[in-house]
N, C-alpha and C positions, 0 to 999 in steps of 0.2 A: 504494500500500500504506500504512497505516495501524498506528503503535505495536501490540504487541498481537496482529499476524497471526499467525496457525503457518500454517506452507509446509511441505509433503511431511510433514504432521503432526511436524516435526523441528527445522524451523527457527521463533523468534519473533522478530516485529521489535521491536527495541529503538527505532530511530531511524535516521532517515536520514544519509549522512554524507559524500555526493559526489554530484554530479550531470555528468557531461558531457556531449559532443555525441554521445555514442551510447550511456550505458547511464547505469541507474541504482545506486548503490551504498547498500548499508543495514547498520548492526552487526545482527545477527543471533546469541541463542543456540540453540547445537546442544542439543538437549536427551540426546543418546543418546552424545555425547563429552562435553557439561557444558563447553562453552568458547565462547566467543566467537569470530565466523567472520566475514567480513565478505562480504553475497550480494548478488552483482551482477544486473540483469537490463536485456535491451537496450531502449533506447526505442521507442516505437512508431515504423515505415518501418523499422527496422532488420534486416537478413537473420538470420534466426532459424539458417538451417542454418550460416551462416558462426561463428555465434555457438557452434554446436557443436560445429566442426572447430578452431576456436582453442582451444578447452578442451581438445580431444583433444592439438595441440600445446604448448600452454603447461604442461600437466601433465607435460612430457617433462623440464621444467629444474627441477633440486634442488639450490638453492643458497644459503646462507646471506643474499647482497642480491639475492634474488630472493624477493617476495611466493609464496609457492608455492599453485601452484592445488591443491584438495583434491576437487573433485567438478562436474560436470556431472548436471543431472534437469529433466525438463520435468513443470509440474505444471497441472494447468486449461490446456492448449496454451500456457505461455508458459515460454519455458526459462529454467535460472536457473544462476547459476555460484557456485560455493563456494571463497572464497579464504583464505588466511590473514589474519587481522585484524592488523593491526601498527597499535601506540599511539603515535600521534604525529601531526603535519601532515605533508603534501606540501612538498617544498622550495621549490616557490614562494616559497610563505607562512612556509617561514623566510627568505629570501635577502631580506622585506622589512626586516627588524631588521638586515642590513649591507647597506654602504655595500662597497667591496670586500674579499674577504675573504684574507689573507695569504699566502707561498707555503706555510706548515707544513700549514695544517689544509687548503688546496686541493689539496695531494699527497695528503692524506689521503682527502679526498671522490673525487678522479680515481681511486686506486686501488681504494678499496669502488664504484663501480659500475664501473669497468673489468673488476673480476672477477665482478660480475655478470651483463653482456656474455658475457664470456668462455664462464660457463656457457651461458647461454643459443644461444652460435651452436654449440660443440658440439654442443646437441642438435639441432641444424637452425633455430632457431627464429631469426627475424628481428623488432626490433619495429616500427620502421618510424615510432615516434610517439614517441621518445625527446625528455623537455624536463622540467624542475623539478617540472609538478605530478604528473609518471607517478612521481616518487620518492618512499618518505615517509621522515622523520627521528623520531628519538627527543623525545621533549620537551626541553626547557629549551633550553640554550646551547650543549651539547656538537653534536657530528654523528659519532661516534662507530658508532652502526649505520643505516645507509642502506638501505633497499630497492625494487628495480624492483618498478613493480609494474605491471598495465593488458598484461604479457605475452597476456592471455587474450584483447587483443582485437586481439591482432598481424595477423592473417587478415582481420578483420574492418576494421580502419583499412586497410589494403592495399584492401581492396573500393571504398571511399568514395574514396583516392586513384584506383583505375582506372577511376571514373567522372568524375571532376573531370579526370582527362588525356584522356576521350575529349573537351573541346573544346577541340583544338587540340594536345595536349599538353602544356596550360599551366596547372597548378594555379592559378595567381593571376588565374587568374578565376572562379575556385569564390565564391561567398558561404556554403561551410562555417565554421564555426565550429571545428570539429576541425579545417581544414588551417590557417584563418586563425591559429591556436592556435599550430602545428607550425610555422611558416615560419617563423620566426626560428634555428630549429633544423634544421630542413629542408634535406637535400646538395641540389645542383644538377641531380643525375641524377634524384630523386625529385620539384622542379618541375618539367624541360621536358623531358619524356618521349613516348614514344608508347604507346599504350594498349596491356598486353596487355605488357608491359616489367616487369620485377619485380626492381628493383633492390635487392642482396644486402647483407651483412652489411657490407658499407664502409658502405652508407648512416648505417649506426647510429653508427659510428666519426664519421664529421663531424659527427653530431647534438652527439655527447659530450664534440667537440674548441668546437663553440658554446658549449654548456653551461658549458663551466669556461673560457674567453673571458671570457664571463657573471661567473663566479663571484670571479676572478682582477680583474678590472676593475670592477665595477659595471656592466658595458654591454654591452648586445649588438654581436656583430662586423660585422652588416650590419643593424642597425637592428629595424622593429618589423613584422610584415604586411608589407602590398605594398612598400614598403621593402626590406624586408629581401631578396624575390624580385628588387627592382629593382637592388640592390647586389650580388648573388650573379651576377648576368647578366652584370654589367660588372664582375665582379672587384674590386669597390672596396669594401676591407673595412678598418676602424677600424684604425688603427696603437697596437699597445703603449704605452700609458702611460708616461710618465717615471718618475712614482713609483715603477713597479714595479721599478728597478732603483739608485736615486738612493741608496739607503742601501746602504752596505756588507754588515749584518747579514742582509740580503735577497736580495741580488743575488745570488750564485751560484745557489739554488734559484731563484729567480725567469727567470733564463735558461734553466735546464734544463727547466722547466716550459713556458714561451713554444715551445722546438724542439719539443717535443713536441705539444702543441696545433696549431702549425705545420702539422705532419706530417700530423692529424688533419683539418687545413683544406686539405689539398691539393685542385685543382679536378679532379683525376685522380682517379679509386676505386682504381687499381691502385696506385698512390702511396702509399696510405695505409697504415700500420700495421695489424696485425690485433689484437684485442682480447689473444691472448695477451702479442703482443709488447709491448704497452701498459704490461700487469701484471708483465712483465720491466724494463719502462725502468723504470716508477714506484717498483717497490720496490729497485730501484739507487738509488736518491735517500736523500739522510742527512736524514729530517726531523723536528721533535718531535711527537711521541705524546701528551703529555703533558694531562690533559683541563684544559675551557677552565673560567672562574669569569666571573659579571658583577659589576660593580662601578661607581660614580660615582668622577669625578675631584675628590677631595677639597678641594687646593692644592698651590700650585706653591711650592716654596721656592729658588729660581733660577727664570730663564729658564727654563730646559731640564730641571727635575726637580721631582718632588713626591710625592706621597702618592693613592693611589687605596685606598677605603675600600669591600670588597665587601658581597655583598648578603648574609654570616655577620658582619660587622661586624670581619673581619681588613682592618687596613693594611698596605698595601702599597707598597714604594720604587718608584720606577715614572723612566726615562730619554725623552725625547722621542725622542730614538733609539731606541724599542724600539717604535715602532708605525708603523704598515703605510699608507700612503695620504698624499695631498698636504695634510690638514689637520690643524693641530694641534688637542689635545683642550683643550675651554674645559673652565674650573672647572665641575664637576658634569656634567661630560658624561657618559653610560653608555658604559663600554667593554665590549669581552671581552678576557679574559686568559688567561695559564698563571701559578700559581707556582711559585716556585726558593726554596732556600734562603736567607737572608741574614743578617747583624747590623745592627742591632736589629727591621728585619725585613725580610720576604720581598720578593723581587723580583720583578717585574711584566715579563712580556716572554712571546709578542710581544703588542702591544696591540694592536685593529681597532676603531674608532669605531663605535657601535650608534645607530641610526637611534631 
């Protein structure tokens, strides 16, 4: 498709604006709502009827961090899905500006898509392809609103797995690029399966207990592809950072956080936490709210303390103790921050070094 298209005389394409291993996605304005939509349609080999029974499902979840599907229409024999347009990058491609990111604002990401989740298996819906770039973030620095989104091709990514398990049972020998994709995020029950097996909503729960592993650390828990299926097999998953608990100001949420993820990481499905229960631990947790600012590290006036001068041109007092990860911040480094009140000025905390 080509800038310029009208589709079902309704939709025009603006621009393209995702591509994956099984559809293509485009901004798109409605002209009969006057909004901005974002229309997906499957790449060529891709099951067209599958294509239309996830949209009959994914239409079932109305949820604030869920991307919500708006319409299904086949136009010229090829079908097309109508999603909500949400302004921002996939969290991939924010997770590359940090290095790891703190426990405040990771309680805060685990609970907006845990109750995404949440909606979602309510309505029966399983997604089965849960990992960074299925989510999109708001722009700038903040992560404030988060949304699932690729729900519509939950039926559809489930097809592609039950043919990668008819050899053998053993996704990691698929040369998909959707599973190769998934398998760093991928439960154990969802690699080495038997065909015709349709593993439930735990699946998702360990995708989301990797994910914030991921987010929490810098690192994935059992590595990258075949890796990550080869480490999943033999139980040998990354141990907890030191950092993550080495400062006092951290530590308590940073445990509570780690059990939980834990929980998420059990090799059992029955073990695992339900998406409700998640959204029950998580917002048991005392965390700050408070939204993030970027800023360079200005200088240091001791060792241990200095000035971070943001990107509005306010300075900030800023404590080596008040930032998250085993490195300290060089002169002119980019961090992310919150402000706090102070004399003579504001105080910088928590800090997370930005890539």
């Amino acid at each position: 498709m080509t800038v310029h298209n009208i589709i079902a005389n309704r939709y025009e394409i603006k621009r393209p604006i995702g591509s994956g291993g099984m559809q293509d996605v485009y901004l798109a304005f409605d002209s009969v709502l006057e909004s901005l939509v974002a229309l997906k349609t499957p790449q060529a080999g891709q099951a067209d009827k599958r294509f239309n029974q996830s949209a009959i499902i994914a239409g079932r979840v109305n949820h604030h961090n869920v991307a919500k599907t708006f319409d299904y229409f086949e136009f010229e024999e090829k079908p097309y899905l109508i999603e909500e347009f949400v302004e921002g990058i996939n969290l991939e491609e924010k997770l590359k500006l940090f290095g790891a990111v703190d426990p405040h604002l990771s309680a805060r990401i685990f609970l907006h898509i845990a109750k995404g989740l949440a909606a979602s298996h309510h309505a029966g819906v399983v997604h089965r392809d849960l990992k960074p770039s299925n989510i999109i973030v708001e722009p700038g620095i903040n992560l404030h609103q988060l949304k699932i989104t690729d729900f519509g091709i939950a039926t559809l990514t489930a097809d592609v797995f039950d043919e990668a398990a008819s050899n053998g049972g053993d996704l990691t020998r698929s040369t998909s690029g959707t599973i190769k994709g998934a398998l760093p995020y991928m439960a154990p029950e969802m690699m080495f399966r038997a065909p015709g097996e349709h593993p439930g909503k735990s699946s998702d729960i360990w995708s989301l207990g990797a994910l914030m592993f991921r987010i929490m650390t810098g690192e994935l828990p059992f590595g990258v592809y075949l890796q990550a299926a080869v480490n999943v097999k033999t139980k040998d998953r990354k141990p907890w950072p030191f950092f993550m608990t080495q400062n006092p100001q951290f530590k308590s949420l940073a445990i509570r956080l780690q059990h939980i993820v834990d929980k998420c990481l059990d090799y059992d499905p029955k073990q695992r936490p339900s998406a409700d229960e998640l959204v029950a631990e998580i917002s048991d947790l005392c965390f700050i709210g408070v939204d993030r600012v970027e800023g360079k590290v200005e200088k240091y006036i001791t060792s241990r303390s200095g000035f971070i001068r943001g990107a509005d041109n306010e300075v900030s007092f800023f404590s080596v103790d008040s930032r998250y990860g085993s490195a300290k911040p060089d002169q002119n480094q980019r961090v992310c921050y919150s402000r706090f009140p102070g004399s003579p000025r504001t105080r910088a905390h928590p800090i997370i070094l930005l890539k």
